[in-house]
ZADREN-441343 format. One record per residue (C-alpha): residue number from 1; x, y negated, z. Coordinates in Angstrom, 1 decimal, m for minus. Example, Ala and Ser with C-alpha at 12.3 -4.5 7.8 and 13.67 -1.06 7.14 Angstrom:
<sites>
{1, {12.3, 4.5, 7.8}}
{2, {13.7, 1.1, 7.1}}
</sites>
This chain:
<sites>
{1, {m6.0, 2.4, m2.5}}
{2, {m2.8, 2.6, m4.5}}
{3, {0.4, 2.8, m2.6}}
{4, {2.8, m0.4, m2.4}}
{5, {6.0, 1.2, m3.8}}
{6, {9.4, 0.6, m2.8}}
{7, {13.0, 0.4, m4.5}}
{8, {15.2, 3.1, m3.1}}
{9, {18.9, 3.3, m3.3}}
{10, {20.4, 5.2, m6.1}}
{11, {23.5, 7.6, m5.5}}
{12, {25.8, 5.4, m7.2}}
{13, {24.2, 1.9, m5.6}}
{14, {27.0, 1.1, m3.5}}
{15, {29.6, 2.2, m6.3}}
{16, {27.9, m0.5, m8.5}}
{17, {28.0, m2.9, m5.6}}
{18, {31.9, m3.0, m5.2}}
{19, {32.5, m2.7, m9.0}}
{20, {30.1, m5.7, m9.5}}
{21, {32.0, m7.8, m6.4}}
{22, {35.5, m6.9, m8.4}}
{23, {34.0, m8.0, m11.7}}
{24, {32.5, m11.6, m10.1}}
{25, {35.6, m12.5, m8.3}}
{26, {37.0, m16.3, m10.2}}
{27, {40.8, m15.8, m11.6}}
{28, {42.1, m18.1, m8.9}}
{29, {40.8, m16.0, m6.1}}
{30, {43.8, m14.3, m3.8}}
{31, {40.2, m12.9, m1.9}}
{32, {37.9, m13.8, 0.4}}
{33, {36.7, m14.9, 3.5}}
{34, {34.0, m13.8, 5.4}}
{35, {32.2, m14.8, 9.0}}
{36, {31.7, m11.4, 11.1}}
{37, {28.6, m11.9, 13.2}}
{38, {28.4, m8.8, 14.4}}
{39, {25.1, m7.9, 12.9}}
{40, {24.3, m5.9, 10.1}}
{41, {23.8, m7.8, 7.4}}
{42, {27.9, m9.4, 7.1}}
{43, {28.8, m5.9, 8.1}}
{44, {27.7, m4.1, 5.6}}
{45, {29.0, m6.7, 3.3}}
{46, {32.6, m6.1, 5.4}}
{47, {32.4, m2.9, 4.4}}
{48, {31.1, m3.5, 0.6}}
{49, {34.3, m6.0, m0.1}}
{50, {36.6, m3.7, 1.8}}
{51, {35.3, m1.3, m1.3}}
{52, {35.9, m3.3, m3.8}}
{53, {39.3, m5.2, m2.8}}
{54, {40.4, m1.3, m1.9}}
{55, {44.1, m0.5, m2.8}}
{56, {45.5, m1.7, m6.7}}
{57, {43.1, m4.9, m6.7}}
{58, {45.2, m6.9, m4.6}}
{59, {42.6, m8.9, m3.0}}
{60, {42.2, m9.3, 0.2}}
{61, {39.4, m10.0, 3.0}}
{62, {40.0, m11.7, 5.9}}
{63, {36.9, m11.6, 8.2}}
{64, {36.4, m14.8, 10.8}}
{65, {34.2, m14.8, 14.1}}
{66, {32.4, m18.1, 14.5}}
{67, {31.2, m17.8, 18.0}}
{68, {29.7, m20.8, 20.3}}
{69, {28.8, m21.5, 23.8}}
{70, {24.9, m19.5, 22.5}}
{71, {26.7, m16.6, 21.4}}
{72, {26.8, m13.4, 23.5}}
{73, {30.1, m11.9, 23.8}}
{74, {28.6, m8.5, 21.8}}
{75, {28.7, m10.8, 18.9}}
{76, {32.5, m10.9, 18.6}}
{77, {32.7, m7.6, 20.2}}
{78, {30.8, m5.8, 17.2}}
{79, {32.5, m8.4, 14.6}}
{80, {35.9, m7.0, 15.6}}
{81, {34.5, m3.3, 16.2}}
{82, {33.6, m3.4, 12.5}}
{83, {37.1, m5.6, 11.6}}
{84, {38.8, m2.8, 13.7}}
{85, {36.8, m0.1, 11.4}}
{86, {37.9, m1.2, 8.6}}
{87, {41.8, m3.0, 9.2}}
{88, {39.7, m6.4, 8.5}}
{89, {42.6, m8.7, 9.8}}
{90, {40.0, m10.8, 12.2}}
{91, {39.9, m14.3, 14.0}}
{92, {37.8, m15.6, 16.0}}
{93, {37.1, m19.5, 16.0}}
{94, {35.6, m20.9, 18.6}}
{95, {33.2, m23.8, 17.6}}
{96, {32.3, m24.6, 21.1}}
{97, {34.0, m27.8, 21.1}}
{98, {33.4, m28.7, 17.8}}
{99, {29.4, m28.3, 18.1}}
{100, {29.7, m30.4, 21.6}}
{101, {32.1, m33.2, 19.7}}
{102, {29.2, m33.5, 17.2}}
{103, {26.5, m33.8, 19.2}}
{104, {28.8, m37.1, 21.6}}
{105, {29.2, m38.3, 18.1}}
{106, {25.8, m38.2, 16.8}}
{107, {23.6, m41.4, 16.1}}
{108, {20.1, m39.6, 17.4}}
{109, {19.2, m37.1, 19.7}}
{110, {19.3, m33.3, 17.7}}
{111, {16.0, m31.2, 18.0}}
{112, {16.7, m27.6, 19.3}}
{113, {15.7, m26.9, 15.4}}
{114, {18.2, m29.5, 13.9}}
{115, {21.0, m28.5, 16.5}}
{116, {20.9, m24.7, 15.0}}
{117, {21.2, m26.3, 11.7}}
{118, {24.0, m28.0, 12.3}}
{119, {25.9, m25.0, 13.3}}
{120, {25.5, m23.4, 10.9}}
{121, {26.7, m25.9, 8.7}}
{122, {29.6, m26.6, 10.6}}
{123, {30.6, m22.3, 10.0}}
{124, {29.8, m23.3, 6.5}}
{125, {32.5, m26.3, 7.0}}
{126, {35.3, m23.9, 8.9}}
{127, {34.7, m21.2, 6.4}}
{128, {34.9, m23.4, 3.4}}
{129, {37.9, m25.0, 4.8}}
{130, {39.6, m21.4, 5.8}}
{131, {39.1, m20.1, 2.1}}
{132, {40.7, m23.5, 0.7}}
{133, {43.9, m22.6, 2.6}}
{134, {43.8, m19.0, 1.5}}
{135, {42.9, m19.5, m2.0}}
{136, {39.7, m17.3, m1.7}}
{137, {35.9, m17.5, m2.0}}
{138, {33.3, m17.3, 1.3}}
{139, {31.8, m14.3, 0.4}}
{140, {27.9, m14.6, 1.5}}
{141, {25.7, m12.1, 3.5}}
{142, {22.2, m13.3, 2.6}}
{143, {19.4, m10.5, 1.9}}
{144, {17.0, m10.1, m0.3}}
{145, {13.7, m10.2, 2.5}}
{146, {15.7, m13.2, 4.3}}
{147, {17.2, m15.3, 1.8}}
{148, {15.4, m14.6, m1.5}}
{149, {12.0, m13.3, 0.6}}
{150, {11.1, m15.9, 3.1}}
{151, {14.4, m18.2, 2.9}}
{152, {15.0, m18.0, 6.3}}
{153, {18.8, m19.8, 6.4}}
{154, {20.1, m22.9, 6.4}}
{155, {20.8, m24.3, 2.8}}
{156, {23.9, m26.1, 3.1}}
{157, {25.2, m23.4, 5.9}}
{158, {25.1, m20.1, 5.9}}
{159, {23.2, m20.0, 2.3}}
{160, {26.8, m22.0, 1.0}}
{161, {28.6, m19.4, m0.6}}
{162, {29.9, m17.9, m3.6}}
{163, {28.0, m14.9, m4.1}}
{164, {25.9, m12.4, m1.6}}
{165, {26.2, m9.0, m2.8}}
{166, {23.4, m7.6, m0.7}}
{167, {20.6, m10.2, m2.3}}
{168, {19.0, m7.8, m4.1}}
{169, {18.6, m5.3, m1.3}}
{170, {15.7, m5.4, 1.2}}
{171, {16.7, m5.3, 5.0}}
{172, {15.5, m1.8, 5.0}}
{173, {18.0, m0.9, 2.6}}
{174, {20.8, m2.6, 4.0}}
{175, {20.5, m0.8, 7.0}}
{176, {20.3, 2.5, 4.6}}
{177, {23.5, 1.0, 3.5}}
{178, {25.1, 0.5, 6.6}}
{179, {25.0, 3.9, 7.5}}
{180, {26.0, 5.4, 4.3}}
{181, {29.0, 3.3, 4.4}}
{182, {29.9, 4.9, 7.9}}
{183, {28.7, 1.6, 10.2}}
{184, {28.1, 2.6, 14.0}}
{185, {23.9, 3.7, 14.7}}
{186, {23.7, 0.9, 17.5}}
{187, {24.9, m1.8, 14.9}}
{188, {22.6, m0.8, 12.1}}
{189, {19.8, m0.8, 14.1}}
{190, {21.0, m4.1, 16.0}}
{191, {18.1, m6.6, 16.2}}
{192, {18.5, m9.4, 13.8}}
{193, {19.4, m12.7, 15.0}}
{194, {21.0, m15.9, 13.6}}
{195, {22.8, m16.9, 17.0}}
{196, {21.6, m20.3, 17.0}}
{197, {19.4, m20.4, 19.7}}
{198, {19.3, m19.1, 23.1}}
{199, {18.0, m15.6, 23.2}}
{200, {16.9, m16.0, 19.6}}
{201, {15.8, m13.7, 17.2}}
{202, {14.6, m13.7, 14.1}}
{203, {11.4, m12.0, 14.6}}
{204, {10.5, m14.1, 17.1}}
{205, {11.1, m17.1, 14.4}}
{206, {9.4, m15.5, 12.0}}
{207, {6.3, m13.7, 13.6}}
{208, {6.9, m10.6, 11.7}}
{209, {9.9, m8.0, 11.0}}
{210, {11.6, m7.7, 7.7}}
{211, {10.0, m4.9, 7.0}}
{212, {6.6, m6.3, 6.9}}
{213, {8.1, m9.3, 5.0}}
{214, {9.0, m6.3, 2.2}}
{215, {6.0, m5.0, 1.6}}
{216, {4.0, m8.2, 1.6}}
{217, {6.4, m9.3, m1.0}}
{218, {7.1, m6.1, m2.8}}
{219, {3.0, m5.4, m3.1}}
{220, {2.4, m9.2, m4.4}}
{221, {4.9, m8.7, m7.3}}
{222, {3.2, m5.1, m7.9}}
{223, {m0.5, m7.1, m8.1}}
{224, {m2.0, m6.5, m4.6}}
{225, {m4.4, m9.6, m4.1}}
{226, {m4.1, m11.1, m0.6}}
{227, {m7.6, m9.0, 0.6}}
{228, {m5.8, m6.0, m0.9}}
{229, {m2.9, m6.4, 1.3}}
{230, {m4.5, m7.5, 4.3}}
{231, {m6.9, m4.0, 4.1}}
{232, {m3.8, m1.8, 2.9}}
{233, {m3.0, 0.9, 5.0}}
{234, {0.5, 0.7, 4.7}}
{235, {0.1, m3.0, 5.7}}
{236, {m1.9, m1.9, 8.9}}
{237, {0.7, 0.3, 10.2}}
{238, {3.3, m2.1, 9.6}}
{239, {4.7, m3.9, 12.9}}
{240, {4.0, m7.2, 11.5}}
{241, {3.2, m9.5, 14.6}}
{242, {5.1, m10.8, 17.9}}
{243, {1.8, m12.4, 18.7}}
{244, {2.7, m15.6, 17.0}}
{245, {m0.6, m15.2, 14.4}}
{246, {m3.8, m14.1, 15.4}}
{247, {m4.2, m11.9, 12.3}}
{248, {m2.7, m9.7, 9.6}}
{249, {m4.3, m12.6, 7.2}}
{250, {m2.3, m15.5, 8.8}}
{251, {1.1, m13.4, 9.0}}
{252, {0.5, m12.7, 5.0}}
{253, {m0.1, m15.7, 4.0}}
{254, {2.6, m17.5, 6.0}}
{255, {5.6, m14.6, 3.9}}
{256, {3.4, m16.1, 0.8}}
{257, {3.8, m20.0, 1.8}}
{258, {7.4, m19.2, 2.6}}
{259, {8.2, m17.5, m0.1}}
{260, {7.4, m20.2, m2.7}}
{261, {9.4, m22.7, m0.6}}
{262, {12.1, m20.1, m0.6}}
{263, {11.9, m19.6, m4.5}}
{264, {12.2, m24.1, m4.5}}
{265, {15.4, m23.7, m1.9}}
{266, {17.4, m20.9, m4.0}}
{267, {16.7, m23.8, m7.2}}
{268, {19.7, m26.1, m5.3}}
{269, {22.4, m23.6, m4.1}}
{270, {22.3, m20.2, m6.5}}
{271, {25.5, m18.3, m5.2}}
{272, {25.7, m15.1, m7.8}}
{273, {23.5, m11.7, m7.1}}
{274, {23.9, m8.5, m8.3}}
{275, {21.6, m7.3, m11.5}}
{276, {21.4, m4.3, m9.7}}
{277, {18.0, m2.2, m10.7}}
{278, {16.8, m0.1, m7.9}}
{279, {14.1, 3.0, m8.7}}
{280, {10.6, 2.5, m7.2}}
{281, {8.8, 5.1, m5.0}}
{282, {6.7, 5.5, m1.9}}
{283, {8.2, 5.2, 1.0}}
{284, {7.0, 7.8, 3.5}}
{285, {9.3, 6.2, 6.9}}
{286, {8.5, 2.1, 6.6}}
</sites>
């Protein structure tokens, strides 16, 4: 069977990142705002904006922790190593309060689900309001294999920005990213989690890593049928399973089922991507 192939970063990928981020930026802009999780995903994107706003432009990035009582400290302590890293001037909000006001407030009893939801869209709130204030955009952080993959954010939240400069890049190649950009090795290869649950992550959501979520995806577009993909052998070595499906099959077809809802989500908020074309090849290290 054919290999699934896989983009790959070109020399000059994150050169055309910053110079695209520069080109996008609205008139009125004086910069942006941006909130530092700590992860790798609105770290790399730190380090992409600190690129482009770099010395002449005179733009400039302020980055914001958004931390609440679920956070871990690590989350603001690798937000402000990276803000640190790259003079980011950094401030961390505390939502604790503002979470725990809602939820007095509230007409109806939140679901664990509908609780993590509303956190996120009360970052989007903060964020929004910061970048008012400071005559900037909210620069986004969504990927290509979260976002645009399996849309695995919260629409009015953290999927209510201006643009995401890393939404054409799989999760895989963010992380190639980070590390070309200089980020620390434990923070690239930090395990993914939207910090909206207790001892969440998102594999555990999911069922599956990014990584399988890419070349599901990836070998669909290419014209893999489903059997094709369930009996590929780049499919079977993949670590696709937390034990939350009973199969390859199930796994598959739930990236397929969320993937056309994800395609219907991106139809109400579309914050601008890069056109960026990436080179195909196989990928020997998945």
């Amino acid at each position: 069977m054919k290999p699934i192939l896989l983009p790959k970063l070109a020399n000059n990928t994150i050169d055309l990142i910053e110079k695209w981020i520069l080109d996008n930026m609205p008139p009125y802009a004086e910069g942006a705002v941006l909130g530092m999780s700590g992860g790798i995903d609105s770290s790399v994107v730190a380090a992409l904006t600190c690129g482009a706003f770099k010395s002449g432009s005179g733009l400039k990035l302020r980055g914001f922790g958004l931390p609440t009582q679920i956070n871990s400290p690590e989350d603001v302590r690798d937000a402000s190593r990276i803000a640190e890293q790259f003079a980011i001037p950094f401030t961390v909000v505390n939502l604790a309060q503002m979470v725990e006001s809602f939820e007095k407030n509230f007409p109806a009893e939140l679901s664990k689900y509908d609780r993590g939801n509303m956190i996120a869209r009360q970052r989007a709130n903060v964020l929004w309001t910061l970048a008012a204030r400071y005559k900037s955009i909210v620069m986004g952080t969504g990927n290509k294999d979260e976002d645009y993959g399996v849309g695995y954010y919260t629409l009015i939240g953290d999927g209510a920005v201006y643009m995401n400069p890393i939404g054409f890049l799989s999760k895989r190649l963010v992380r190639e990213v980070g590390t070309k950009l200089g980020l620390p090795e434990d923070l690239v290869k930090r395990t993914p989690t939207a910090g909206l649950e207790v001892e969440q992550t998102d594999e555990k959501d999911l069922g599956y890593t990014y990584e399988f979520v890419e070349l599901v995806i990836e070998g669909i577009n290419q014209g893999f049928s489903l059997n094709d993909l369930v009996n590929h052998p780049m499919i079977e070595i993949a670590a696709w399973g937390v034990n939350k499906f009973r199969t390859r099959r199930e796994a598959i077809f739930d990236i397929l089922h969320r993937h056309d809802l994800a395609k219907r989500k991106a139809e109400y908020i579309r914050p601008k991507v890069p056109d960026i074309k990436l080179e195909y090849g196989v990928e020997e290290h998945v």
